[in-house]
N, CA, C and O atoms as a GROMACS GRO file, in nm:
protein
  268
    1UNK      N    1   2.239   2.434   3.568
    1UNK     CA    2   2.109   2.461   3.623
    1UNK      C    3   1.999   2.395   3.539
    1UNK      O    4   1.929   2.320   3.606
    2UNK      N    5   1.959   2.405   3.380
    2UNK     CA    6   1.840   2.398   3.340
    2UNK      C    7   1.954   2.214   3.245
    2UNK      O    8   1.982   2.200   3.125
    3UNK      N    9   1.974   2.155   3.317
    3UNK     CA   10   2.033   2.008   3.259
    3UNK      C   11   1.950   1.951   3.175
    3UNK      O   12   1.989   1.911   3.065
    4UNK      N   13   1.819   1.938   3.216
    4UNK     CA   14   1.714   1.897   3.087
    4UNK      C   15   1.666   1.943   2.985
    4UNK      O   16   1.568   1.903   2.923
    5UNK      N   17   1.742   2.039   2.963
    5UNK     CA   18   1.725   2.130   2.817
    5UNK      C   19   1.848   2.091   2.700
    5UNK      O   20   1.844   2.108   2.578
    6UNK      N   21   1.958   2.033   2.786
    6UNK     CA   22   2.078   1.983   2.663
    6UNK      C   23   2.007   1.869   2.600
    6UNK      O   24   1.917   1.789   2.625
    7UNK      N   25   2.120   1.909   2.473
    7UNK     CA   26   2.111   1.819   2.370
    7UNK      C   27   2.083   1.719   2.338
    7UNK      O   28   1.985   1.684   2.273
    8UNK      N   29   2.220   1.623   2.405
    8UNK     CA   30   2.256   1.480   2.447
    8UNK      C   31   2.145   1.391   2.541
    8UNK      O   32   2.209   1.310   2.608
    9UNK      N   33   1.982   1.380   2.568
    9UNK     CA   34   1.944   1.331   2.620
    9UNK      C   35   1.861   1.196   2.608
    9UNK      O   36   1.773   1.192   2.522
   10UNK      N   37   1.882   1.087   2.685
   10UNK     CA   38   1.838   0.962   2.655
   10UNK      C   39   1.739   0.951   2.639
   10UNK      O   40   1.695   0.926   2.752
   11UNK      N   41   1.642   0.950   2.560
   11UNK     CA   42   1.495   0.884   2.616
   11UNK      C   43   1.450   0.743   2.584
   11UNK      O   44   1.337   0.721   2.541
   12UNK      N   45   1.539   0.650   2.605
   12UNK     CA   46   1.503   0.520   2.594
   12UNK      C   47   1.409   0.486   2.644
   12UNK      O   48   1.329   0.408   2.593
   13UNK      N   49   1.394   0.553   2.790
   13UNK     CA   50   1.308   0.499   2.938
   13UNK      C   51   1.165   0.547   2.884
   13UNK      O   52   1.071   0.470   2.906
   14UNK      N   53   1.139   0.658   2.819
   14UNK     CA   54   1.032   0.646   2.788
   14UNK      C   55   0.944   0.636   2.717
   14UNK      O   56   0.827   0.670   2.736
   15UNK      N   57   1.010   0.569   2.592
   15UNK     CA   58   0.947   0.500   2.475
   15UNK      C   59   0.930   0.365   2.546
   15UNK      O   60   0.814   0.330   2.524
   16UNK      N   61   0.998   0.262   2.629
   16UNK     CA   62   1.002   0.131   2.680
   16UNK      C   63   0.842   0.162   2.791
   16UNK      O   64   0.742   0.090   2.791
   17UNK      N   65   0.862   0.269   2.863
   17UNK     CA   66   0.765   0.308   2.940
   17UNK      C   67   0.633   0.343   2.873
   17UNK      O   68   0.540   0.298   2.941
   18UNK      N   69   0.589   0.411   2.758
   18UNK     CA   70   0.478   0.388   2.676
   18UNK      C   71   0.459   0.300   2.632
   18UNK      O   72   0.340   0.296   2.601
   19UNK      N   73   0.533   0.170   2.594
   19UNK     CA   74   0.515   0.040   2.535
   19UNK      C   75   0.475  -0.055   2.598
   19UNK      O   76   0.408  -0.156   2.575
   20UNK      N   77   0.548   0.012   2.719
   20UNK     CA   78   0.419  -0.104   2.856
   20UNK      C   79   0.282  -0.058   2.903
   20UNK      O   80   0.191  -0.116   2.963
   21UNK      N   81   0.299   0.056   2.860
   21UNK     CA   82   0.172   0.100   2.906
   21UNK      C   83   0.057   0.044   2.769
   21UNK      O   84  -0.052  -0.011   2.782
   22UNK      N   85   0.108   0.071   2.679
   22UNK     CA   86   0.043  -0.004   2.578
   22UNK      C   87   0.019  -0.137   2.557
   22UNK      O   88  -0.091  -0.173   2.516
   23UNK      N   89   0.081  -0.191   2.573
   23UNK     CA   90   0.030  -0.351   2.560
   23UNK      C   91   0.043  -0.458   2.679
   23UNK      O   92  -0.010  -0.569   2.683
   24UNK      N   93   0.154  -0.378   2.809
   24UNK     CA   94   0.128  -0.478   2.944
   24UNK      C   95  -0.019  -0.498   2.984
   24UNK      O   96  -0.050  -0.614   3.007
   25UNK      N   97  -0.125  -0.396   2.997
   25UNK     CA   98  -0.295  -0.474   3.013
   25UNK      C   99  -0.302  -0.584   2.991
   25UNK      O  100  -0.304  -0.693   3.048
   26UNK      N  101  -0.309  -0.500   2.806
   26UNK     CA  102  -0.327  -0.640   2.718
   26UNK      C  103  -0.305  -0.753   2.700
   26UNK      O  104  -0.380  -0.839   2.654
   27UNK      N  105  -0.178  -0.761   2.744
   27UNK     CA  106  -0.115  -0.899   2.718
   27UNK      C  107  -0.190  -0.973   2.862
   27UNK      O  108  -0.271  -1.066   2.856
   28UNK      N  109  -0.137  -0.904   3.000
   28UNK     CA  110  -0.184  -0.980   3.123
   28UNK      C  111  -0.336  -0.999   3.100
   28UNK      O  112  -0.384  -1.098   3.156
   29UNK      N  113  -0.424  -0.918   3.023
   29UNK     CA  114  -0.580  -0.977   3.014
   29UNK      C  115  -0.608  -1.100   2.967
   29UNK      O  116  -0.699  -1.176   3.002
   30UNK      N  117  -0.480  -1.122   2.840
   30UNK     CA  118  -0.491  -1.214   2.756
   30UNK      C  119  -0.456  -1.324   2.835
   30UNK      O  120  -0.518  -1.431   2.834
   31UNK      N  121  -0.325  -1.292   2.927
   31UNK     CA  122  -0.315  -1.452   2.997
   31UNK      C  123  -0.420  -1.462   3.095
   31UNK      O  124  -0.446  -1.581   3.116
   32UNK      N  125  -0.487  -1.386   3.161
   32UNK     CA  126  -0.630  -1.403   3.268
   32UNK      C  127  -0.772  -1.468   3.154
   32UNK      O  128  -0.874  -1.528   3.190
   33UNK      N  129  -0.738  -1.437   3.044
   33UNK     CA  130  -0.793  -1.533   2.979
   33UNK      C  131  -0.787  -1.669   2.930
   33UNK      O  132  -0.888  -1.739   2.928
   34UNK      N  133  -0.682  -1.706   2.891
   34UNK     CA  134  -0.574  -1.817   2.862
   34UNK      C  135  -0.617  -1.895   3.028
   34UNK      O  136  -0.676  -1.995   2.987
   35UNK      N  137  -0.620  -1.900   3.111
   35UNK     CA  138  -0.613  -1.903   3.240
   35UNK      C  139  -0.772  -1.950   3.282
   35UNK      O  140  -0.798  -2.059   3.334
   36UNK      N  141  -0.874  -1.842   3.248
   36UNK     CA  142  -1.005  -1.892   3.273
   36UNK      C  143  -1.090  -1.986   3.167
   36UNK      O  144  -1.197  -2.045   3.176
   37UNK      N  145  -0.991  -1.973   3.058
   37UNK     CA  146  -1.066  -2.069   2.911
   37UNK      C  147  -1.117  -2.169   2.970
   37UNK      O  148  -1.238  -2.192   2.966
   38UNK      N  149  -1.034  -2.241   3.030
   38UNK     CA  150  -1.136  -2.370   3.066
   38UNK      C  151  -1.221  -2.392   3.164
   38UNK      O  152  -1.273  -2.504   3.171
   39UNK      N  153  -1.248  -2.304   3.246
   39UNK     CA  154  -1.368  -2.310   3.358
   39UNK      C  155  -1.458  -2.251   3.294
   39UNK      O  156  -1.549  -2.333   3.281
   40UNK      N  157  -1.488  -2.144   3.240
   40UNK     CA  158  -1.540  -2.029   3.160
   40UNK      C  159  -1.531  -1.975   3.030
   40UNK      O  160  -1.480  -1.864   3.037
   41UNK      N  161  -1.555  -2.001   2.936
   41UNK     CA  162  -1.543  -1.958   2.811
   41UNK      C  163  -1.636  -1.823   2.771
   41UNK      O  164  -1.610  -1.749   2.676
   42UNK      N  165  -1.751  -1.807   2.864
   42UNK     CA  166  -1.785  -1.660   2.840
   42UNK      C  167  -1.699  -1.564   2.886
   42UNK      O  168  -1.656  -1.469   2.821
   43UNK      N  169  -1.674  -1.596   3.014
   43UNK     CA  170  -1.549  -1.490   3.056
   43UNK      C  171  -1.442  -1.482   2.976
   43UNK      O  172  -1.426  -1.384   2.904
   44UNK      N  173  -1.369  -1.565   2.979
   44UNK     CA  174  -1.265  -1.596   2.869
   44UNK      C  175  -1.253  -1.515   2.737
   44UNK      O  176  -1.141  -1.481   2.701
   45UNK      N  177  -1.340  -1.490   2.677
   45UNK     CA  178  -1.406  -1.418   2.543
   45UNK      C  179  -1.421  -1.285   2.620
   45UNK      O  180  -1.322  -1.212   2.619
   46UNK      N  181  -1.486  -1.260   2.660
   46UNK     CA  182  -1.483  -1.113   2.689
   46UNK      C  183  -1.352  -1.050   2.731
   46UNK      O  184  -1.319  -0.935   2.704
   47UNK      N  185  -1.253  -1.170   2.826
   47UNK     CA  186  -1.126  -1.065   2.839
   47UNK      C  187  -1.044  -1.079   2.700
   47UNK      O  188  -0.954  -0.998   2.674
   48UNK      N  189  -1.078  -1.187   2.606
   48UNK     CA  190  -0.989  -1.168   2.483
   48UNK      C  191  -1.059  -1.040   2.429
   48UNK      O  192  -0.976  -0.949   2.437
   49UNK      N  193  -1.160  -1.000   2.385
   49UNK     CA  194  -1.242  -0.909   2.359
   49UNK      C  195  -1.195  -0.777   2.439
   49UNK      O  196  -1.188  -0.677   2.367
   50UNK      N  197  -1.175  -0.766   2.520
   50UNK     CA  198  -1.100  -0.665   2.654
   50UNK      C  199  -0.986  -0.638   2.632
   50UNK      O  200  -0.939  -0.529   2.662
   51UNK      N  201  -0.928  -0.722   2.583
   51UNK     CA  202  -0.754  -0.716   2.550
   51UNK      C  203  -0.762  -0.667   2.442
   51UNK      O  204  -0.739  -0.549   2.468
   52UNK      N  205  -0.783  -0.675   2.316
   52UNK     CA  206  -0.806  -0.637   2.202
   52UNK      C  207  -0.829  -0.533   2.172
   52UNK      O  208  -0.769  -0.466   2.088
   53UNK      N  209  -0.942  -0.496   2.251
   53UNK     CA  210  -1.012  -0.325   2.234
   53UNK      C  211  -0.884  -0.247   2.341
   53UNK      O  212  -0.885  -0.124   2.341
   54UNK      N  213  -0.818  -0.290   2.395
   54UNK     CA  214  -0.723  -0.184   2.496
   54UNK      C  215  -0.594  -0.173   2.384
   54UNK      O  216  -0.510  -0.084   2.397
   55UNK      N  217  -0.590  -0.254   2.297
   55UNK     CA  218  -0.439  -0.305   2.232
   55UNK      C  219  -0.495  -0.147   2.086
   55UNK      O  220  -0.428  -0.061   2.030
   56UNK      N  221  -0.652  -0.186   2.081
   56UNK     CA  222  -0.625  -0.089   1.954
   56UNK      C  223  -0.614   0.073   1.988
   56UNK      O  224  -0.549   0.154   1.922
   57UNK      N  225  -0.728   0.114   2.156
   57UNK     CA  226  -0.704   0.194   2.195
   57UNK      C  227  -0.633   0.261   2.243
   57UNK      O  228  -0.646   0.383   2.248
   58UNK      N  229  -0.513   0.177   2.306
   58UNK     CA  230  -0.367   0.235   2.348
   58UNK      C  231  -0.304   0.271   2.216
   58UNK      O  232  -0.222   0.363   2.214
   59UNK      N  233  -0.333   0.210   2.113
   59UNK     CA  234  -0.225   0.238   1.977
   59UNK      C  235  -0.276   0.356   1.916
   59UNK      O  236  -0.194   0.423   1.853
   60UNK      N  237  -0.406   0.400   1.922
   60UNK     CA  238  -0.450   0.525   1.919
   60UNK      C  239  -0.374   0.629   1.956
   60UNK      O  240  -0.295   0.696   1.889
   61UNK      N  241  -0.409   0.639   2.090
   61UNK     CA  242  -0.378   0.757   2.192
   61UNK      C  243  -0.240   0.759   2.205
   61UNK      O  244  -0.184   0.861   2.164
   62UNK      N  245  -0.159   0.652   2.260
   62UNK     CA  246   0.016   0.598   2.313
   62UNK      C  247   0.100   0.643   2.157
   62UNK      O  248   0.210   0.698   2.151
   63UNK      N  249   0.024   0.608   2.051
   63UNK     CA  250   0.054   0.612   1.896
   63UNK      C  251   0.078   0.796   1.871
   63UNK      O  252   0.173   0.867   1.836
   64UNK      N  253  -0.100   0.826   1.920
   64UNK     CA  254  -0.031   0.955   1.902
   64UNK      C  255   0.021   1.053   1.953
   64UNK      O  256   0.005   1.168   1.912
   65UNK      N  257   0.099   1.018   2.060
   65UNK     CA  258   0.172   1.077   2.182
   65UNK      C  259   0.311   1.114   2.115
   65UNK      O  260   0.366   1.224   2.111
   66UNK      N  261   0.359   0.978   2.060
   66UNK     CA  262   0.469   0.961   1.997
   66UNK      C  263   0.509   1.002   1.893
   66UNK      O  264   0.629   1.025   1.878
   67UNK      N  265   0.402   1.027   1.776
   67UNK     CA  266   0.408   1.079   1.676
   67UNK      C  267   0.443   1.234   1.652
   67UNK      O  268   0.447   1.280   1.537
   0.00000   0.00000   0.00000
């Protein structure tokens, strides 16, 4: 009946699953930046700037989930 209370349980899925949540944004902001660098370099900067601030704020919060 109560199966999620034993011992033996995997949680691979959701340490892999906080880790994307943590840095998949980031990274895809970074390539939407990588991407607009050369038409736009103000834009460009702000999503590196965008990526950055999500990378330290997820490691915050995602960081202390885990801890």
């Amino acid at each position: 009946m109560f199966y999620f209370l034993e011992g033996n349980m995997n949680l691979d899925g959701l340490i892999y699953l906080i880790l994307a949540i943590m840095l998949g944004p980031a990274v895809l902001l970074a390539i939407i930046g990588l991407i607009v660098r050369n038409k736009n370099k103000k834009a460009a900067k702000i999503l590196f700037i965008l990526a950055a601030v999500y990378v330290i704020v997820s490691f915050g919060i995602c960081g202390g989930m885990i801890a």
